[in-house]
C-alpha positions as CSV (number, residue, x, y, z in Angstrom):
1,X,0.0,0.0,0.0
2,X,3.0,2.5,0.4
3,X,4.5,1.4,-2.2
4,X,1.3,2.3,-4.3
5,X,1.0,5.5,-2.6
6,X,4.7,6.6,-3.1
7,X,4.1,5.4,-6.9
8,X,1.0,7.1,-7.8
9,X,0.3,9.8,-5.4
10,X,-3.0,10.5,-6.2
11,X,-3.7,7.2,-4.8
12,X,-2.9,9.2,-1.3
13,X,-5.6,11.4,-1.4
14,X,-8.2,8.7,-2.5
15,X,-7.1,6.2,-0.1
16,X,-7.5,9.1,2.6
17,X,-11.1,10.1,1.6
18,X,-12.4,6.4,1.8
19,X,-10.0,5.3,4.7
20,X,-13.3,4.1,7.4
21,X,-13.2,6.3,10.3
22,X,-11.7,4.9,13.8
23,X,-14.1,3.4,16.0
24,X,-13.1,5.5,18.7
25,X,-14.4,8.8,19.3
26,X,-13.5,11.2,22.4
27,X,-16.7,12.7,24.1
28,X,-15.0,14.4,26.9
29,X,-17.6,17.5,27.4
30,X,-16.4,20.7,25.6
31,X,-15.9,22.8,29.2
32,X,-13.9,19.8,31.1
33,X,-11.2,19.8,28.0
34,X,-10.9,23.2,28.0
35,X,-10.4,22.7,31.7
36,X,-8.1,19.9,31.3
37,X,-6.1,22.3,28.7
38,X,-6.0,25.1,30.8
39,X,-4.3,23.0,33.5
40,X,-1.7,21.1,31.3
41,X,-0.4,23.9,28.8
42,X,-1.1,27.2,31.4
43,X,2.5,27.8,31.2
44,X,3.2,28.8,28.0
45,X,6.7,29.7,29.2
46,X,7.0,26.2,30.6
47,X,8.1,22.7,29.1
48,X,5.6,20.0,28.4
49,X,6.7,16.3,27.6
50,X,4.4,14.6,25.1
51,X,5.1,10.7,25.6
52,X,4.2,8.6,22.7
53,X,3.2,11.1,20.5
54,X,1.1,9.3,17.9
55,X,-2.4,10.4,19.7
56,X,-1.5,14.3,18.6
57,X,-3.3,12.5,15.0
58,X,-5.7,9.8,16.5
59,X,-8.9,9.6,18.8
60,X,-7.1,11.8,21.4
61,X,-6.2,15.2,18.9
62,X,-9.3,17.0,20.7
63,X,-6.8,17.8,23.3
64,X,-4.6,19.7,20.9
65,X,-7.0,21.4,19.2
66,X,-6.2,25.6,19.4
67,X,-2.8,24.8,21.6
68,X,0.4,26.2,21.2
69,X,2.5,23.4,21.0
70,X,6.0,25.0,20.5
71,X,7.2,24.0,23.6
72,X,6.5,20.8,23.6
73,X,8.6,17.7,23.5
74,X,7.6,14.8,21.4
75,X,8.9,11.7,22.3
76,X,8.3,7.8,21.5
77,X,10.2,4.6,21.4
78,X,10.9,4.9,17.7
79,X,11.1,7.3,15.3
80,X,8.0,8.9,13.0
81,X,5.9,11.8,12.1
82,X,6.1,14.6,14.7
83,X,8.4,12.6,17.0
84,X,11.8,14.9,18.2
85,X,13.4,12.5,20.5
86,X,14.0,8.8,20.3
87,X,13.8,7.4,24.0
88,X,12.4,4.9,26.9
89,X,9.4,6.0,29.1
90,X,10.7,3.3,31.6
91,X,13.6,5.1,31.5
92,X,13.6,9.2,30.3
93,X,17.1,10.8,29.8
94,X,16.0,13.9,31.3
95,X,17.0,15.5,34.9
96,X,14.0,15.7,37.7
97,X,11.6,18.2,37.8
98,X,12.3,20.0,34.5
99,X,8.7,19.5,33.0
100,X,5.3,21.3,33.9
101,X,3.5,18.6,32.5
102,X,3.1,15.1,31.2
103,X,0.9,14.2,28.2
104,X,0.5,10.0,28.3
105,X,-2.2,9.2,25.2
106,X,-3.1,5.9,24.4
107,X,0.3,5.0,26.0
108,X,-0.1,3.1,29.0
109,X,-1.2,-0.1,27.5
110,X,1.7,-0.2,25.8
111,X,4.3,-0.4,28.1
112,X,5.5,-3.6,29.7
113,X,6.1,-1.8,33.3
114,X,3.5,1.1,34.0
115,X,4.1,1.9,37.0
116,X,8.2,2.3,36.3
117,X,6.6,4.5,33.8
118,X,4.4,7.1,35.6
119,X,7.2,6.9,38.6
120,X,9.2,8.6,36.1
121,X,6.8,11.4,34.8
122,X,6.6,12.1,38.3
123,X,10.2,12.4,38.6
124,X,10.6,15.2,35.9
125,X,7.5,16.7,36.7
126,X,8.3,20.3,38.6
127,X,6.2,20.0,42.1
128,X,2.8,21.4,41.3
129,X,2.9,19.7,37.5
130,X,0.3,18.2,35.9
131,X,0.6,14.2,34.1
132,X,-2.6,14.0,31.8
133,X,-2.9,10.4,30.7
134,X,-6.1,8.3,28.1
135,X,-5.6,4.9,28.7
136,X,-8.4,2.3,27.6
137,X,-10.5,-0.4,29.4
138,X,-12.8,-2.0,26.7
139,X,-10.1,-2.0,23.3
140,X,-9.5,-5.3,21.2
141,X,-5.9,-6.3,21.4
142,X,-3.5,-3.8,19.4
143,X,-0.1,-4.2,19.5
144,X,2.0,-1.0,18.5
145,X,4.3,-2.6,18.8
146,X,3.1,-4.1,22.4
147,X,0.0,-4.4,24.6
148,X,0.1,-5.3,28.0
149,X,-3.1,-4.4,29.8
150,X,-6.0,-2.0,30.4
151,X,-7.5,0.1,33.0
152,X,-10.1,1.1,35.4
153,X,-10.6,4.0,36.8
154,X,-9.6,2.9,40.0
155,X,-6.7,1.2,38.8
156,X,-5.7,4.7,37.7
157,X,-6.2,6.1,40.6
158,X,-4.0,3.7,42.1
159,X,-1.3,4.1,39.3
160,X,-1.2,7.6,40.2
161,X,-1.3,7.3,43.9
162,X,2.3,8.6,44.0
163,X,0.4,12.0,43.1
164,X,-0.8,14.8,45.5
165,X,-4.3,14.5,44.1
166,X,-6.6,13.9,41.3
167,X,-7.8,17.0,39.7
168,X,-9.9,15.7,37.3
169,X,-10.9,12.0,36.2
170,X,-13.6,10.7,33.5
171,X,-14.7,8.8,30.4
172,X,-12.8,9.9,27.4
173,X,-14.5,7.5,24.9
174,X,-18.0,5.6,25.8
175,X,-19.7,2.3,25.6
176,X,-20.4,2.4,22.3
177,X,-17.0,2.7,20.8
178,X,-16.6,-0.2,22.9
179,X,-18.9,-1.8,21.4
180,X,-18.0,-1.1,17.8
181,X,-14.6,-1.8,18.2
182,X,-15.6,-5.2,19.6
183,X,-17.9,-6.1,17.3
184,X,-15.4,-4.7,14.1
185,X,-12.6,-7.0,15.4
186,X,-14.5,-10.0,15.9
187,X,-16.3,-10.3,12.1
188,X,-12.6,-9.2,10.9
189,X,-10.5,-12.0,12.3
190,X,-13.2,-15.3,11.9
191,X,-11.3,-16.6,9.2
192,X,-7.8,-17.3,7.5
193,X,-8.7,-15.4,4.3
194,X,-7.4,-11.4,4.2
195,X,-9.2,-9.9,1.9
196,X,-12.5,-11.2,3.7
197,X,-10.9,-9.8,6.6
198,X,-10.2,-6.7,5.5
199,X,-13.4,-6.1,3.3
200,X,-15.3,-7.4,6.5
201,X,-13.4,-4.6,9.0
202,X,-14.1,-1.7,6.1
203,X,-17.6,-2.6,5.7
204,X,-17.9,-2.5,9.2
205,X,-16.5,0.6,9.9
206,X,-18.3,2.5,7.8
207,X,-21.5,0.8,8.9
208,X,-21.3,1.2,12.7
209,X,-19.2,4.4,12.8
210,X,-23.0,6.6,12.7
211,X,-23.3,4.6,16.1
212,X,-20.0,6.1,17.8
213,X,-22.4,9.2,18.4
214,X,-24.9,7.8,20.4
215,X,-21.6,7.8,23.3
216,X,-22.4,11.5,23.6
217,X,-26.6,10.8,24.7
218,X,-25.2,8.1,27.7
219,X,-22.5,9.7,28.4
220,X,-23.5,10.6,32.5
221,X,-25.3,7.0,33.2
222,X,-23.9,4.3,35.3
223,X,-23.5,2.1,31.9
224,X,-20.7,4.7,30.4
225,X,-18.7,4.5,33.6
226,X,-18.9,0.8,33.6
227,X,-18.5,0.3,29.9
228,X,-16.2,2.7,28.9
229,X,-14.0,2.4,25.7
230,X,-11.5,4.6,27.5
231,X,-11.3,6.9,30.7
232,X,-8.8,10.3,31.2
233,X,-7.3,11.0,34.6
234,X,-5.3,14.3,35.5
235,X,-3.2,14.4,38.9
236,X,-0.8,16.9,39.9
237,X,2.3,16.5,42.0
């Protein structure tokens, strides 16, 4: 497929208008983000560390919307579109208490020792910084290149418990993405044949992606909390 693209590069822009959408879609009420940004980028004379920087393009851009992101750090284990530093989250090259804030997106998951991880955003986090992390509960497997485990909210809370306290906590992506994205990668991997596969998951995608929406109308019941494609925490040192 990039071969094709690189080869005829009209191909791009097609391939782009009928890509199906993600089944993921962030429903974090309008005022809480712009709460949320208000904590994490109030210094605009301050540092920000962005680990795993992919999510600045995926289900979690909404927090970067209108942001000044010029002094931000983009970091992930290898390197790729917007990344500016090659390097560990187990294990960041960076002295303590340098950063005013930590962004972890669709991260967590990923790493092999969590904990080893948020131990050291709370090392180069100033005192009174902010680590923002969106880290899922109800995703299908997806290795990138690992995946390890998921969430609840408490488990957050006791991931973070190294923290002074919890500013603010939530459902970043509802029930019905979970849904989707269940129901997408199970009628995509029933048999040994790709192109089923693959014509199965873009049908799919398309089909069910009108659904994603109805995350926004259940978003305050009990069912969201407990069925939650993905929940945000924010906890200051």
């Amino acid at each position: 497929m990039l071969v094709l693209k690189e080869k005829y590069p009209f191909l791009k822009s097609i391939i782009s208008y009928l890509y199906p959408p993600m089944p993921t879609l962030n429903t974090i009420p309008y005022q809480t983000l712009e709460d949320i940004k208000g904590f994490v980028f109030a210094n605009q004379a301050g540092k920000i560390l962005n680990v795993g920087c992919g999510s600045m393009i995926g289900c979690g851009r909404r927090l970067w919307t209108k942001v000044d992101t010029g002094n931000v750090l983009n970091i992930d284990i290898e390197m790729g579109p917007g990344v500016d530093q090659v390097c560990d989250a187990h294990d960041l090259p960076f002295d303590e208490e340098i950063y005013d804030s930590v962004i972890m997106q669709a991260v967590i998951e990923h790493l092999h020792s969590p904990q080893l991880a948020v131990d050291e955003a709370w090392r180069v986090l100033k005192k009174g910084g902010y680590l923002y992390m969106e880290v899922p509960l109800l995703q299908g497997f997806h290795a990138d290149p690992y995946d390890y485990q998921r969430y609840t909210q408490v488990g957050l809370a006791r991931l973070t418990d190294k923290f002074e306290k919890i500013v603010l906590a939530g459902i970043s992506v509802g029930p019905f993405c979970s849904l989707i994205w269940i129901i997408r990668d199970l009628f995509s991997n029933l048999t040994g044949n790709k192109w089923f596969n693959y014509g199965m998951r873009f049908i799919l995608s398309w089909v069910l992606s009108p659904f994603r929406y109805l995350d926004y109308l259940v978003y305050h019941t009990r069912g969201a909390k407990r069925l939650a494609c993905e929940y945000y925490i924010l906890v200051q040192k």
